[in-house]
N, C-alpha and C positions, 0 to 999 in steps of 0.2 A: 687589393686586387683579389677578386674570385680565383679558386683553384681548376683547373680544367681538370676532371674526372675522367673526361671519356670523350676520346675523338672515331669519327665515323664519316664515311664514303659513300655515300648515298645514292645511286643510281638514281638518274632523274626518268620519266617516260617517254620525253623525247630525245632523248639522249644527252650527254653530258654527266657529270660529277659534283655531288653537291659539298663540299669538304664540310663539315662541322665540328668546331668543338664546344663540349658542351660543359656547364659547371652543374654542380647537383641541383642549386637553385632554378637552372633553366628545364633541369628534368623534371623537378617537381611542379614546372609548371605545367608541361606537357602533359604530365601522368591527369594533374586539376582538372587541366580542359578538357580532355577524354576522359574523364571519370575512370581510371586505370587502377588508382590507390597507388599505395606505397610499396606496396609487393610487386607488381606487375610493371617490368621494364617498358619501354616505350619501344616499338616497330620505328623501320628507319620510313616506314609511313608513316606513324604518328608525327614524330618528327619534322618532316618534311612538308605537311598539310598544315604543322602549327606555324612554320616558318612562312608557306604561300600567304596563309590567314590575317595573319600579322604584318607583312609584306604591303599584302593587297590592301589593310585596312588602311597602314598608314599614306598608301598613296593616294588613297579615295580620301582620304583626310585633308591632304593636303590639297587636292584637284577641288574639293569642294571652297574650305577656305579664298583658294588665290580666284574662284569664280565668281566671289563676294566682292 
């Protein structure tokens, strides 16, 4: 089991709470896909955008599949 490094509270824009915890590996992805590097911590928008992204992708994934 991954270790959780780092939990955060993420204001959403339409309101609500987005809880996250994160392990280093899900931050070093975050930092990847923003090209951030390893120095530069992730915004609780970065964060938040890679989750909608990855969200959205795999539901369009899935919506296309079951339309096959």
């Amino acid at each position: 089991m991954r270790q959780i490094v780092e939990n955060r509270d993420i204001v959403l824009p339409k309101g609500g709470v987005l809880q996250v915890s994160m392990t280093q590996q899900f931050i070093e992805k975050v930092q990847t896909h923003f090209g951030l590097g390893k120095a530069i911590k992730p915004s609780d928008e970065h964060v938040r955008m890679f989750i909608f992204g990855a969200t959205k992708s795999a539901l369009d994934s899935v919506e296309t599949e079951s339309a096959a």
